[in-house]
Each structure stands twice: as structure tokens, then as C-alpha cells.
PyMOL Python script that loads the backbone (N, CA, C, O; Angstrom):
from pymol import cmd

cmd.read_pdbstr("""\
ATOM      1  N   UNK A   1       0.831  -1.187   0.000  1.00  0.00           N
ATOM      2  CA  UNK A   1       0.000   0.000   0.000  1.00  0.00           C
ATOM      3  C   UNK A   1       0.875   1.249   0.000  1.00  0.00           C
ATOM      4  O   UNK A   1       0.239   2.293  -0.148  1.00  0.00           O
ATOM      5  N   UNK A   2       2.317   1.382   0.146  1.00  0.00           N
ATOM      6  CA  UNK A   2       3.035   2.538   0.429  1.00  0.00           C
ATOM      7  C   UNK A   2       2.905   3.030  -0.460  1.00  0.00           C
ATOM      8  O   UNK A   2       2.560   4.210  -0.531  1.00  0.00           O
ATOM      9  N   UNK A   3       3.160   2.220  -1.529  1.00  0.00           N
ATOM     10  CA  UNK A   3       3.896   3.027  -2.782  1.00  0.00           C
ATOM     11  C   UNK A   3       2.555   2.628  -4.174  1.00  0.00           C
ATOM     12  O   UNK A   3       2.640   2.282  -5.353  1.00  0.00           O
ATOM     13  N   UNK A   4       1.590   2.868  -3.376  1.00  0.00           N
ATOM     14  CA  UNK A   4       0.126   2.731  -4.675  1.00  0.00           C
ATOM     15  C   UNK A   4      -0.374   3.958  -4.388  1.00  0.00           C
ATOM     16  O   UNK A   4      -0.510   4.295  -3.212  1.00  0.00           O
ATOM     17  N   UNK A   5      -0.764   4.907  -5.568  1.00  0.00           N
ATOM     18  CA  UNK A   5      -1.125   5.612  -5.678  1.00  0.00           C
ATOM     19  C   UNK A   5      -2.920   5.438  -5.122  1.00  0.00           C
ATOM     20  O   UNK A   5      -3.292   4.271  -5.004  1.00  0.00           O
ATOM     21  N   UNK A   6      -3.621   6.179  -4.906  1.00  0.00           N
ATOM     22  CA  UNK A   6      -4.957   6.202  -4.162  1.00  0.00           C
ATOM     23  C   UNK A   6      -5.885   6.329  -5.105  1.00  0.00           C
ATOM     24  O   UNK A   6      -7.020   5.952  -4.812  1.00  0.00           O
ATOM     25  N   UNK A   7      -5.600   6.968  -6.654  1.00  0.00           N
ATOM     26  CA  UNK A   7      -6.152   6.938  -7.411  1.00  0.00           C
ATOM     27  C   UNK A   7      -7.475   7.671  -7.558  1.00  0.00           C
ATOM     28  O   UNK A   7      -7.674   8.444  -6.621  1.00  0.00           O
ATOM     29  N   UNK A   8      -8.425   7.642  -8.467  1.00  0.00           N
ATOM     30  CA  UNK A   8      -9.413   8.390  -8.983  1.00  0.00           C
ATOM     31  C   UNK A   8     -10.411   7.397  -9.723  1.00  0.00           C
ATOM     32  O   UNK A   8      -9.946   6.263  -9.610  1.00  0.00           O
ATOM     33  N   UNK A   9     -11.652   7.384 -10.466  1.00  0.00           N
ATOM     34  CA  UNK A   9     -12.477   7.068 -11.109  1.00  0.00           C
ATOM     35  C   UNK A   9     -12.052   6.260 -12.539  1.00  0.00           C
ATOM     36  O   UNK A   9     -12.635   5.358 -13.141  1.00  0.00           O
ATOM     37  N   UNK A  10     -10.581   7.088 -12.865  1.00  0.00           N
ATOM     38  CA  UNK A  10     -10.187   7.181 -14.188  1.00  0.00           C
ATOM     39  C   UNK A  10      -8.773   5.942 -13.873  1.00  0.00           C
ATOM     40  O   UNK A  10      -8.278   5.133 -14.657  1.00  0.00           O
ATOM     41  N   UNK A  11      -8.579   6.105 -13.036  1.00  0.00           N
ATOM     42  CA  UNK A  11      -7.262   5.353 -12.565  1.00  0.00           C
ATOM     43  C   UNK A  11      -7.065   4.630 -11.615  1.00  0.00           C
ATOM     44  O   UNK A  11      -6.885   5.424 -10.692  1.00  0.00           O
ATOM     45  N   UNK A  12      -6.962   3.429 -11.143  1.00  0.00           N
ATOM     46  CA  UNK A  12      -7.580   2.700 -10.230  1.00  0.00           C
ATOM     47  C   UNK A  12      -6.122   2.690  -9.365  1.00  0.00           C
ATOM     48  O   UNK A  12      -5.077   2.777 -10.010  1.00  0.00           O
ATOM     49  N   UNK A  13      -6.088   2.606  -8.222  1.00  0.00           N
ATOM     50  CA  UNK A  13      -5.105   2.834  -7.102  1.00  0.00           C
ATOM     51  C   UNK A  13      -5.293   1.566  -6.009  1.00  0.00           C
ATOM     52  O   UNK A  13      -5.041   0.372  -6.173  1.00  0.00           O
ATOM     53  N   UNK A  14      -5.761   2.179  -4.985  1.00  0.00           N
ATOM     54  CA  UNK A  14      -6.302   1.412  -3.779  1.00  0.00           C
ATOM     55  C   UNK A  14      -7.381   0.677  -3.564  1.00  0.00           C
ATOM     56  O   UNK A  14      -8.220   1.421  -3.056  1.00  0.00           O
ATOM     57  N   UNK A  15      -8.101  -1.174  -3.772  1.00  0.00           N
ATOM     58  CA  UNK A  15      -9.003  -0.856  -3.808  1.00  0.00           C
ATOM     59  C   UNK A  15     -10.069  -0.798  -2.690  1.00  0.00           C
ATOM     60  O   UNK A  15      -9.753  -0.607  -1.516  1.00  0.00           O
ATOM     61  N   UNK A  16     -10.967  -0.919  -2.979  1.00  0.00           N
ATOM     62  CA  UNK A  16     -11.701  -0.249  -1.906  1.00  0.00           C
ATOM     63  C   UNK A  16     -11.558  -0.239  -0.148  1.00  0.00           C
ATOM     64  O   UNK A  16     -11.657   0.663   0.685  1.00  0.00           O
ATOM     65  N   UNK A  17     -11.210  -2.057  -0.035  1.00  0.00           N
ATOM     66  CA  UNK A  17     -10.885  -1.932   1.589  1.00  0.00           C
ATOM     67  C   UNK A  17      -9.810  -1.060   2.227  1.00  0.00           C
ATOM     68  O   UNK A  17      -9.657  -0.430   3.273  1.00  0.00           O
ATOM     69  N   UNK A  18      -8.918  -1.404   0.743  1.00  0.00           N
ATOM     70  CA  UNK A  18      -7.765  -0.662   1.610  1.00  0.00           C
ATOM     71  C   UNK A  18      -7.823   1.184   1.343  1.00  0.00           C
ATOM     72  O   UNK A  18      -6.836   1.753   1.808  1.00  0.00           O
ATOM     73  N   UNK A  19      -8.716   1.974   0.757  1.00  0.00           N
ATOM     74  CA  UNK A  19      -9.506   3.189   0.870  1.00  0.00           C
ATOM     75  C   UNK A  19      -9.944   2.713   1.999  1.00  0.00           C
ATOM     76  O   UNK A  19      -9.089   1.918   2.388  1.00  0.00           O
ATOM     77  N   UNK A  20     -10.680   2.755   2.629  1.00  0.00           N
ATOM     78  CA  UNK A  20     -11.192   2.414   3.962  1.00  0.00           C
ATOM     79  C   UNK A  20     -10.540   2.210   4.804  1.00  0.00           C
ATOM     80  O   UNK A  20     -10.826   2.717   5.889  1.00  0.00           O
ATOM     81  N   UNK A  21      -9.305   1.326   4.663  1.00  0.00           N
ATOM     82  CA  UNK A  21      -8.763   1.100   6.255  1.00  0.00           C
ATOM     83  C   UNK A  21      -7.535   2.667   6.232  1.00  0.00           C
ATOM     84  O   UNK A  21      -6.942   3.080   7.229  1.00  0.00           O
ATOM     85  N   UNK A  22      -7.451   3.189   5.007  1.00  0.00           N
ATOM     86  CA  UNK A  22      -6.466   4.477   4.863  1.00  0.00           C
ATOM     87  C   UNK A  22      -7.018   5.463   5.706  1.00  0.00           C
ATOM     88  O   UNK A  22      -6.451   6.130   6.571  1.00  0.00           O
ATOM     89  N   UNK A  23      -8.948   5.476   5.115  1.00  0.00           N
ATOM     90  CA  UNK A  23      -9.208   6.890   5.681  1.00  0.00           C
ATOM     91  C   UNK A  23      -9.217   6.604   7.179  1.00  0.00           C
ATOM     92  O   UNK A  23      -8.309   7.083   7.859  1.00  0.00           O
ATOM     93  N   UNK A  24     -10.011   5.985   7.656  1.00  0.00           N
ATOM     94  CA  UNK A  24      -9.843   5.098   9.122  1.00  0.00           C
ATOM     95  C   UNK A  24      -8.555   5.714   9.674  1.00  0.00           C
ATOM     96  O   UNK A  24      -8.603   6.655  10.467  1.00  0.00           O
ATOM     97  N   UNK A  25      -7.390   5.175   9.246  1.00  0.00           N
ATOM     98  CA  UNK A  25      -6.031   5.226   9.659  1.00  0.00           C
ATOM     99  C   UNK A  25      -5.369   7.006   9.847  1.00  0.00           C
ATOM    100  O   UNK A  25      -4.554   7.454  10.653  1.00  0.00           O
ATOM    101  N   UNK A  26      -6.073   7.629   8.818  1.00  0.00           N
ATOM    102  CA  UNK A  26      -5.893   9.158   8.658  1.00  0.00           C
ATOM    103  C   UNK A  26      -6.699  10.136   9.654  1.00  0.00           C
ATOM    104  O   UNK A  26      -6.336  11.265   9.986  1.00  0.00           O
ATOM    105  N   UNK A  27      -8.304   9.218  10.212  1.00  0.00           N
ATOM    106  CA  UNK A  27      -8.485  10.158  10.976  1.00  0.00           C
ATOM    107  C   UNK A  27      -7.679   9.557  12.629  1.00  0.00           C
ATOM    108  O   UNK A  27      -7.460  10.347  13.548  1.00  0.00           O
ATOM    109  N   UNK A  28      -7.431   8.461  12.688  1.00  0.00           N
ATOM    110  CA  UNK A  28      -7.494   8.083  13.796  1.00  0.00           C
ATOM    111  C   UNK A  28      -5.582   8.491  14.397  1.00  0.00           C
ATOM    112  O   UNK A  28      -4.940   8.312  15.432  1.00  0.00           O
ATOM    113  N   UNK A  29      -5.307   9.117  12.986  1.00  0.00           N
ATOM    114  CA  UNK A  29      -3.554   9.348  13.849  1.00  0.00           C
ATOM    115  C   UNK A  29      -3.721  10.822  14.403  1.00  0.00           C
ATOM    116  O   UNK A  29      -2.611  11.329  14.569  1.00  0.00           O
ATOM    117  N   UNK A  30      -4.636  11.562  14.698  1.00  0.00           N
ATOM    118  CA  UNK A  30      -4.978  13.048  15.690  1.00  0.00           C
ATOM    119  C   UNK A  30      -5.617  12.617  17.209  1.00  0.00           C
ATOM    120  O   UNK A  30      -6.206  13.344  18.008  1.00  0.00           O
ATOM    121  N   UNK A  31      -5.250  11.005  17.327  1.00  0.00           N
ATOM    122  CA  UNK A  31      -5.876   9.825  18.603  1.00  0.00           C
ATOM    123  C   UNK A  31      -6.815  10.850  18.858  1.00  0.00           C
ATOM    124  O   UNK A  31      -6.353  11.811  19.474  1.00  0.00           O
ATOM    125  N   UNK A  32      -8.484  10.924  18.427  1.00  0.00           N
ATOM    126  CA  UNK A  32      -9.590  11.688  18.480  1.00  0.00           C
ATOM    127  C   UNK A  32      -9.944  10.831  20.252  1.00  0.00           C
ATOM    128  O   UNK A  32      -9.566   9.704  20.573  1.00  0.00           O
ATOM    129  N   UNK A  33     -10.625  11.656  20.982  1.00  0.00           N
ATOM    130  CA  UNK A  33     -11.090  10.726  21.798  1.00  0.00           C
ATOM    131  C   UNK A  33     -12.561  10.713  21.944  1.00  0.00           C
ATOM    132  O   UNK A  33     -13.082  10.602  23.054  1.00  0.00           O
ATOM    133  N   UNK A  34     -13.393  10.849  20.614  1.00  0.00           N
ATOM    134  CA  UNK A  34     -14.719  10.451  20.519  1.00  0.00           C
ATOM    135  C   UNK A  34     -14.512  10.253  19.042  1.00  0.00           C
ATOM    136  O   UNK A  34     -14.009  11.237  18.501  1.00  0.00           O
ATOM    137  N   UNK A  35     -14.772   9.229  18.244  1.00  0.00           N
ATOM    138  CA  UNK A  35     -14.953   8.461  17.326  1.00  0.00           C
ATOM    139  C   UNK A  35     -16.072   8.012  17.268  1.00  0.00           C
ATOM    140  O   UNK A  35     -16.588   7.523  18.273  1.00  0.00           O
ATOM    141  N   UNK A  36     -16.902   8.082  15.743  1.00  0.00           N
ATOM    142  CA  UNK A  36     -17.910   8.091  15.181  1.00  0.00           C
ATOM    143  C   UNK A  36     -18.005   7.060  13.943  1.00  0.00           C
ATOM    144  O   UNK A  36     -17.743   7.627  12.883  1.00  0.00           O
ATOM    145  N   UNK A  37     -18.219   6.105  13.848  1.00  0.00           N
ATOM    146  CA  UNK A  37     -18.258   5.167  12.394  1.00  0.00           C
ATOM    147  C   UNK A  37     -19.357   4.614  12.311  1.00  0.00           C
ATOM    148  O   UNK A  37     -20.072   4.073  13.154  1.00  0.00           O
ATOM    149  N   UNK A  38     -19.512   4.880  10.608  1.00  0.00           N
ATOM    150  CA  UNK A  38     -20.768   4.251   9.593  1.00  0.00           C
ATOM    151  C   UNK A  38     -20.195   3.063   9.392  1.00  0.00           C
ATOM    152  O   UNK A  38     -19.106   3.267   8.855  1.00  0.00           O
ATOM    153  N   UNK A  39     -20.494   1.265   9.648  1.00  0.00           N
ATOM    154  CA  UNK A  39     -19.967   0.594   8.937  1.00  0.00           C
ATOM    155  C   UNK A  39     -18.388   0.970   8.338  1.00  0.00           C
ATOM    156  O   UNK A  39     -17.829   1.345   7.308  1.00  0.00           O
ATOM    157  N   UNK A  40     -18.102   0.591   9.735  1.00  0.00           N
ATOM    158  CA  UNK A  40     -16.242   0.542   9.605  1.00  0.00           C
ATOM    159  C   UNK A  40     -15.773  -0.548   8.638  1.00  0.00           C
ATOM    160  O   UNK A  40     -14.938  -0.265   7.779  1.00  0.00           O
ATOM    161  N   UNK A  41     -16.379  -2.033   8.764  1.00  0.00           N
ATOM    162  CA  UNK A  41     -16.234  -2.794   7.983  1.00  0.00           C
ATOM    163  C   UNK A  41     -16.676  -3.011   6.674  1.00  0.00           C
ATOM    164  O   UNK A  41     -16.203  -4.038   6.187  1.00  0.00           O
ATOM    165  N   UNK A  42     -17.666  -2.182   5.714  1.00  0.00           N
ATOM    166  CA  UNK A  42     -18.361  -2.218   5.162  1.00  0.00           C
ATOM    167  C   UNK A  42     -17.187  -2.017   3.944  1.00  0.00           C
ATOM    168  O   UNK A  42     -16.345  -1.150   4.175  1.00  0.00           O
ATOM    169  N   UNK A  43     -17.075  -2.807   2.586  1.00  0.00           N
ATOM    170  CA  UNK A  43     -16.613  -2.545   1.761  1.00  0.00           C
ATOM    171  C   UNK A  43     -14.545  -2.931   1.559  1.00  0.00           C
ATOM    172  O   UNK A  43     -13.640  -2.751   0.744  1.00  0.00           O
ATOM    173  N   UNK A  44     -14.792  -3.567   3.005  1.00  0.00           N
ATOM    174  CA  UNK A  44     -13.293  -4.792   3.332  1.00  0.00           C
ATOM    175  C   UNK A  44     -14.200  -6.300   2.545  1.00  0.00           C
ATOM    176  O   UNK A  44     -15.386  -6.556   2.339  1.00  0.00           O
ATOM    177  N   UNK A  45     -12.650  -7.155   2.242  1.00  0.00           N
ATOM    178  CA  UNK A  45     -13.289  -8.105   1.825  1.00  0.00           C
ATOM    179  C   UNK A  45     -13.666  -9.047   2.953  1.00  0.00           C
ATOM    180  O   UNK A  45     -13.439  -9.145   4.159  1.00  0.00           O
ATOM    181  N   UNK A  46     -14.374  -9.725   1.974  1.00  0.00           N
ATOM    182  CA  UNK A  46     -15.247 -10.303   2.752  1.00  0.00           C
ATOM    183  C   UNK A  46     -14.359 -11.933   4.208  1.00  0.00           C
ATOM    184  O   UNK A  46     -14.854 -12.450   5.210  1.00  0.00           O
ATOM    185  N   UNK A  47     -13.344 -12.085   3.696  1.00  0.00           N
ATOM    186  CA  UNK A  47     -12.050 -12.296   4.637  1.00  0.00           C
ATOM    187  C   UNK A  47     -12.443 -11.780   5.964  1.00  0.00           C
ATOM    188  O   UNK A  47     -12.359 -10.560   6.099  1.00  0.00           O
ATOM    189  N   UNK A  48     -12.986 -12.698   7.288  1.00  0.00           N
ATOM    190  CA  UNK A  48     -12.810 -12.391   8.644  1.00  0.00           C
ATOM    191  C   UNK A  48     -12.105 -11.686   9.155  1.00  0.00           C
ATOM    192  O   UNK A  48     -12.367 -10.839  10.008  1.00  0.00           O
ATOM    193  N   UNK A  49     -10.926 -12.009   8.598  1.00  0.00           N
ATOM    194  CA  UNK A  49      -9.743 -11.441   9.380  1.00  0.00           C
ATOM    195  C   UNK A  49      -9.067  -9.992   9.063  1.00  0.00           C
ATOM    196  O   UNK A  49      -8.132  -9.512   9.703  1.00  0.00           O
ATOM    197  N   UNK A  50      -9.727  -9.382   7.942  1.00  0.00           N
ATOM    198  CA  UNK A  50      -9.677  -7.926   7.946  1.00  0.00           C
ATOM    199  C   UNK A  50     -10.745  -7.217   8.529  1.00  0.00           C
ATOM    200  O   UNK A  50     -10.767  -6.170   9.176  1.00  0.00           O
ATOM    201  N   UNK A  51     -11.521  -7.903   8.213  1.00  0.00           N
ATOM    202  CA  UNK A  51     -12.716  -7.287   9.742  1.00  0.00           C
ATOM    203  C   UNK A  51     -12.731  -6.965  10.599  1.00  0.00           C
ATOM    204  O   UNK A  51     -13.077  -5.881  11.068  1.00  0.00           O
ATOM    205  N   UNK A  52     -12.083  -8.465  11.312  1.00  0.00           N
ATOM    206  CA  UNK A  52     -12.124  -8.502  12.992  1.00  0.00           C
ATOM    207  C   UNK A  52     -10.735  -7.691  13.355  1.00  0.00           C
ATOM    208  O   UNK A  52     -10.600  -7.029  14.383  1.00  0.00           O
ATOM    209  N   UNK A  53      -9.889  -7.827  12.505  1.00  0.00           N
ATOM    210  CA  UNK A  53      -8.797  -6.868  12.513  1.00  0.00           C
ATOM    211  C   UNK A  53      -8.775  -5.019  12.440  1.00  0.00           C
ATOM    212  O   UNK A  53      -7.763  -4.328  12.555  1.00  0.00           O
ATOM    213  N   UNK A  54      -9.741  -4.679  12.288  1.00  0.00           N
ATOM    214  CA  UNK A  54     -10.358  -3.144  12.279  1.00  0.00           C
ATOM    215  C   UNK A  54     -11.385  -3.400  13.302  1.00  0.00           C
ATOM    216  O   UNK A  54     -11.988  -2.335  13.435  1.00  0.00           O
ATOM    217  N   UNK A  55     -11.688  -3.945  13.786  1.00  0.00           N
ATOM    218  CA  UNK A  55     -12.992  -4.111  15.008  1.00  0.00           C
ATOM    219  C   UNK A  55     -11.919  -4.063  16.476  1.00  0.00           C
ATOM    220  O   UNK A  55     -12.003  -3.326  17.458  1.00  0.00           O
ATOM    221  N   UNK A  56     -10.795  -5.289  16.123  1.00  0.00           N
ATOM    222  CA  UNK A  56     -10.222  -5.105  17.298  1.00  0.00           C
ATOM    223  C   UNK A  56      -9.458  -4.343  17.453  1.00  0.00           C
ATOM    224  O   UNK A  56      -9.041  -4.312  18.611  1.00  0.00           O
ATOM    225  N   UNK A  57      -8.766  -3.212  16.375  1.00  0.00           N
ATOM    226  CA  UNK A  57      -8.319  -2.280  16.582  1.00  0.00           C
ATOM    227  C   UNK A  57      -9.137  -1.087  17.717  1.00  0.00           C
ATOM    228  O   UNK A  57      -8.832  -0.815  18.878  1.00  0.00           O
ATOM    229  N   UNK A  58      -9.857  -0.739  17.166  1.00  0.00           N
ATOM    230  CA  UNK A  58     -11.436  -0.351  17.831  1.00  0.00           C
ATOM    231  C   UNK A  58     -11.459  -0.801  19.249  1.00  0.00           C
ATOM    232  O   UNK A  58     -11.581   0.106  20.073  1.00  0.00           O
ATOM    233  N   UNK A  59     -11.377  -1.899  19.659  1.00  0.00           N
ATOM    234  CA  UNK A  59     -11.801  -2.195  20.535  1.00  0.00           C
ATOM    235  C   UNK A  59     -10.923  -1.759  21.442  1.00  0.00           C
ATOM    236  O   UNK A  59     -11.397  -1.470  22.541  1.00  0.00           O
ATOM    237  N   UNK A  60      -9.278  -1.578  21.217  1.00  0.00           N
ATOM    238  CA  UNK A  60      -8.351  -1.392  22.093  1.00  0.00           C
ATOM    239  C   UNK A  60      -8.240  -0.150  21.938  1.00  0.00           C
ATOM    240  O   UNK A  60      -7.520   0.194  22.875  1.00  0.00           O
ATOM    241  N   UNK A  61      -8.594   1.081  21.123  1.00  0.00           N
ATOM    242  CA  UNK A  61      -9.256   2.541  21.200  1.00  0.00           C
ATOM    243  C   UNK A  61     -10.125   2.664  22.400  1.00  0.00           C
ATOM    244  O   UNK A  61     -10.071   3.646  23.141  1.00  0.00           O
ATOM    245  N   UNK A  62     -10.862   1.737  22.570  1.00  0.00           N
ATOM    246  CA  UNK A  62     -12.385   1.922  23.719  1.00  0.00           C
ATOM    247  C   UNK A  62     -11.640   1.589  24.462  1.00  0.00           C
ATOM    248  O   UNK A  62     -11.843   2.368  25.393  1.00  0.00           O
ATOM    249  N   UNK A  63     -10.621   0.746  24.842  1.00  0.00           N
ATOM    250  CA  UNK A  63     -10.040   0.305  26.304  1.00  0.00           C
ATOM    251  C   UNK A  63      -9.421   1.025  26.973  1.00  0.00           C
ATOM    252  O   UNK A  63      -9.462   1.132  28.199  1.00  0.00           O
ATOM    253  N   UNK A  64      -8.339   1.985  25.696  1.00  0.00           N
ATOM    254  CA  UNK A  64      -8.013   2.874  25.988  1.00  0.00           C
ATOM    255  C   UNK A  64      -8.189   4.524  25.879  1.00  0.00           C
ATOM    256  O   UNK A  64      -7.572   5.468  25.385  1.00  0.00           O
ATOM    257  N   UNK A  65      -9.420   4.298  26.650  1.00  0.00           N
ATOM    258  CA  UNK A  65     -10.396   5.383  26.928  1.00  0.00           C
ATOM    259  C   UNK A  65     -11.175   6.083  25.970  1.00  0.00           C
ATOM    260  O   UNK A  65     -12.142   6.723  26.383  1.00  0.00           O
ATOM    261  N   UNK A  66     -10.914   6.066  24.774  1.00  0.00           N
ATOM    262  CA  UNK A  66     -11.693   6.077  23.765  1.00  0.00           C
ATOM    263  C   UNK A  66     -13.244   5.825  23.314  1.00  0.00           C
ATOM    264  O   UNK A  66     -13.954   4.849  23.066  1.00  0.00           O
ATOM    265  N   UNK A  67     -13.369   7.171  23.345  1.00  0.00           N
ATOM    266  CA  UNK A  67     -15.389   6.924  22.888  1.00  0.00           C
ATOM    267  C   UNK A  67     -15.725   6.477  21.307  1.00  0.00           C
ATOM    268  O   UNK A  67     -15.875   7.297  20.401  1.00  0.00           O
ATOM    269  N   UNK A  68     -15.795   5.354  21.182  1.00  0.00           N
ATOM    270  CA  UNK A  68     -16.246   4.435  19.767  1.00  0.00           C
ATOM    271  C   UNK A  68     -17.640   4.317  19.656  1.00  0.00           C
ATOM    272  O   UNK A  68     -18.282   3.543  20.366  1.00  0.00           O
ATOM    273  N   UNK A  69     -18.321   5.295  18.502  1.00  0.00           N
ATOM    274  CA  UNK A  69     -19.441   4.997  18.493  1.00  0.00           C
ATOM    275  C   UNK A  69     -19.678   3.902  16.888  1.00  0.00           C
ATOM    276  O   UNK A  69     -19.455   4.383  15.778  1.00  0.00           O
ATOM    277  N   UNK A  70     -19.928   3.124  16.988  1.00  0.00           N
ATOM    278  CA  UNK A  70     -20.515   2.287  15.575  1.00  0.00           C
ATOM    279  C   UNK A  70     -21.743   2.072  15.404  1.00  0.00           C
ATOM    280  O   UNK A  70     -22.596   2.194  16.282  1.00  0.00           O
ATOM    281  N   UNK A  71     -21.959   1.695  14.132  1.00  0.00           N
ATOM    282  CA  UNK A  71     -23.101   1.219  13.368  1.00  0.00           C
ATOM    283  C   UNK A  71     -22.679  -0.006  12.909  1.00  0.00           C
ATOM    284  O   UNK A  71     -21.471   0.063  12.682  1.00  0.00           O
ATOM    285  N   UNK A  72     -23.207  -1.302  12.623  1.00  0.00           N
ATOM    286  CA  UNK A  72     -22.594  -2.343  11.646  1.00  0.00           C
ATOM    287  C   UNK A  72     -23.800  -3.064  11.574  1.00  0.00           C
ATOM    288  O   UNK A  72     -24.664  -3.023  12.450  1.00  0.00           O
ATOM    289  N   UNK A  73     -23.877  -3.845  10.347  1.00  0.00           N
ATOM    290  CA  UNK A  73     -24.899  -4.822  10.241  1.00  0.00           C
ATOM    291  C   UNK A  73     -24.300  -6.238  10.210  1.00  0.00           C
ATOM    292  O   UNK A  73     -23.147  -6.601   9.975  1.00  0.00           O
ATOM    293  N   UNK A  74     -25.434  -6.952  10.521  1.00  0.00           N
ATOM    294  CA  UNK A  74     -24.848  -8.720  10.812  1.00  0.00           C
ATOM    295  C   UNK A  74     -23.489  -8.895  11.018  1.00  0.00           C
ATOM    296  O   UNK A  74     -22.764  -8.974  10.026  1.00  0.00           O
ATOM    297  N   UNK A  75     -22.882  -8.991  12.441  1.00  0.00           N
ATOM    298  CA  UNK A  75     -21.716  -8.795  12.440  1.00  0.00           C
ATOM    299  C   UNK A  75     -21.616 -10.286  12.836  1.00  0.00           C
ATOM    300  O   UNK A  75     -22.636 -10.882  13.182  1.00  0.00           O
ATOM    301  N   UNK A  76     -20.214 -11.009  12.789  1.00  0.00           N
ATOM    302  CA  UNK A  76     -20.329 -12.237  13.115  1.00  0.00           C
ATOM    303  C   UNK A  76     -20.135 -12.245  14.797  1.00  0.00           C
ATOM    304  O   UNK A  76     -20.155 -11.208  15.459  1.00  0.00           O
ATOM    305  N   UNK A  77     -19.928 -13.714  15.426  1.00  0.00           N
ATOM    306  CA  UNK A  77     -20.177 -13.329  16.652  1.00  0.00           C
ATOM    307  C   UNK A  77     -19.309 -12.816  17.375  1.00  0.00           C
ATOM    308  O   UNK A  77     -19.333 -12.202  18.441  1.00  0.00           O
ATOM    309  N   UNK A  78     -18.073 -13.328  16.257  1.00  0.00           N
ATOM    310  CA  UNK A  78     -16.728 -13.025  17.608  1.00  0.00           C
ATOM    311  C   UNK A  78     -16.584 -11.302  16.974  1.00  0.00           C
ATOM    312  O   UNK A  78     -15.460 -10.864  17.221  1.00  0.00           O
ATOM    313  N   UNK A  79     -17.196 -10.614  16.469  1.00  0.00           N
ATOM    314  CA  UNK A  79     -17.008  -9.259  16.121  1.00  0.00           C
ATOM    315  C   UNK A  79     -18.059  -8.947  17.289  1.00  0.00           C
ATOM    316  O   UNK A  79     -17.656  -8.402  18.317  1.00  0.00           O
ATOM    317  N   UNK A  80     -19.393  -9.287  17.133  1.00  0.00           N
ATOM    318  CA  UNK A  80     -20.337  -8.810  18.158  1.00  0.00           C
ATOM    319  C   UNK A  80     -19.740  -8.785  19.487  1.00  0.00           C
ATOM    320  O   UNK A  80     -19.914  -7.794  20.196  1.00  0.00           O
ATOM    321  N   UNK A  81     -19.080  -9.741  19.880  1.00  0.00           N
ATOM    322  CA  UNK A  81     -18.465 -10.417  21.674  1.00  0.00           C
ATOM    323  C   UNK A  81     -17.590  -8.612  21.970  1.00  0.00           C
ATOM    324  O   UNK A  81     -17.178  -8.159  23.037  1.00  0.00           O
ATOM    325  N   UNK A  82     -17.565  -7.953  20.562  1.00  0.00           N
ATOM    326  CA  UNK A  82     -16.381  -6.775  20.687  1.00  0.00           C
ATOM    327  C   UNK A  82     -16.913  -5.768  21.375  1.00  0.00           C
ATOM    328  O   UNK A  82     -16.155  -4.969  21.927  1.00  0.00           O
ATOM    329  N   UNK A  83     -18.217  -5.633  21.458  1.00  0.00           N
ATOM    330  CA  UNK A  83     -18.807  -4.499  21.451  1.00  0.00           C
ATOM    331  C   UNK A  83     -19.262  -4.737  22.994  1.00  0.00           C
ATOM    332  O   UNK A  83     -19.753  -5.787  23.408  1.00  0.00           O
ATOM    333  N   UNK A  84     -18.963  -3.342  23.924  1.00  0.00           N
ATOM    334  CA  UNK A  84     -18.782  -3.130  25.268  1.00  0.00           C
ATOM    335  C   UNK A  84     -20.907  -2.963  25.414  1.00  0.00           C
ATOM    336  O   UNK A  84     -21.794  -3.722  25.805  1.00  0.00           O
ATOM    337  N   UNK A  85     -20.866  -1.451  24.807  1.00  0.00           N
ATOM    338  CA  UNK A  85     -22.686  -1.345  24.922  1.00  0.00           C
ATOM    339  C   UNK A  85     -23.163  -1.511  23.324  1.00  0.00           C
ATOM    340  O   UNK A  85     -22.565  -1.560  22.249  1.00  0.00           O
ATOM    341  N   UNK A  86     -24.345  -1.561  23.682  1.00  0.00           N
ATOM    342  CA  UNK A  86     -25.113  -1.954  22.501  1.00  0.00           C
ATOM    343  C   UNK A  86     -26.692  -1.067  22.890  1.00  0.00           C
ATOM    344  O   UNK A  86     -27.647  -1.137  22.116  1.00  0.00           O
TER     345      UNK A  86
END
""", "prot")
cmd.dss("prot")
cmd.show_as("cartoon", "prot")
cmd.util.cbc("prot")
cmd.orient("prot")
């Protein structure tokens, strides 16, 4: 991912998950301490383990004091087990 351009409509770069785990990654290096996400996972492939891998990132944000608010649909269980309130 270092050295791929991010690309445009016309020119294909990054694709989509990894747009997603970039912007993710861009807001989260100002360590915000209230965080807001639409379907964090939404548009990673469909691979568990990039999922649960941005969920448990997340999760160790909330541990460490971090206000995580999400949205997600049908999450599997060991993603659901992540989530403190509901």
C-alpha cells in the first residue's frame, strides 16, 4: 500500500478496503477521543480477518479510553463479543 497511488475514477489505485482502512487510519492518527463510524467494515473483503482486525483495533481505542461509536450490520459473533454497549 506505500507506494500505490490512491487513485481516482479514471485510474484505479487502492481498492476499496484498503480506501477504507487508509481513511480510518488518517483520521485516527490526531488519537480523536470520541470516534464516530458508519460501517467501519463495510466494503473490506469479505475475509474475517480484515474485519475482525479493524474491530479489534477499535476495541483497544475503547479500552483505551476512547469513545467508539458504531453502526454495523450482521456482524459475526466473535465481532459482536467486541462491542462493550449496545
Amino acid at each position: 500500500v506505500r507506494h500505490t497511488r490512491v487513485g481516482d475514477k479514471k485510474v484505479r489505485g487502492l481498492s476499496g478496503g484498503e480506501r477504507k482502512r487508509l481513511s480510518l487510519g488518517c483520521e485516527l492518527i490526531g488519537s480523536p477521543s470520541l470516534i464516530f463510524l458508519d460501517e467501519p467494515t463495510s466494503g473490506l473483503d469479505a475475509a474475517a480477518a480484515q474485519k475482525a482486525s479493524v474491530m479489534a483495533t477499535l476495541h483497544q481505542l475503547a479500552a483505551a479510553g476512547h469513545t467508539v461509536v458504531a453502526s454495523i450490520h450482521q456482524p459475526r459473533s466473535s465481532i459482536w463479543s467486541m462491542f462493550d454497549d449496545l
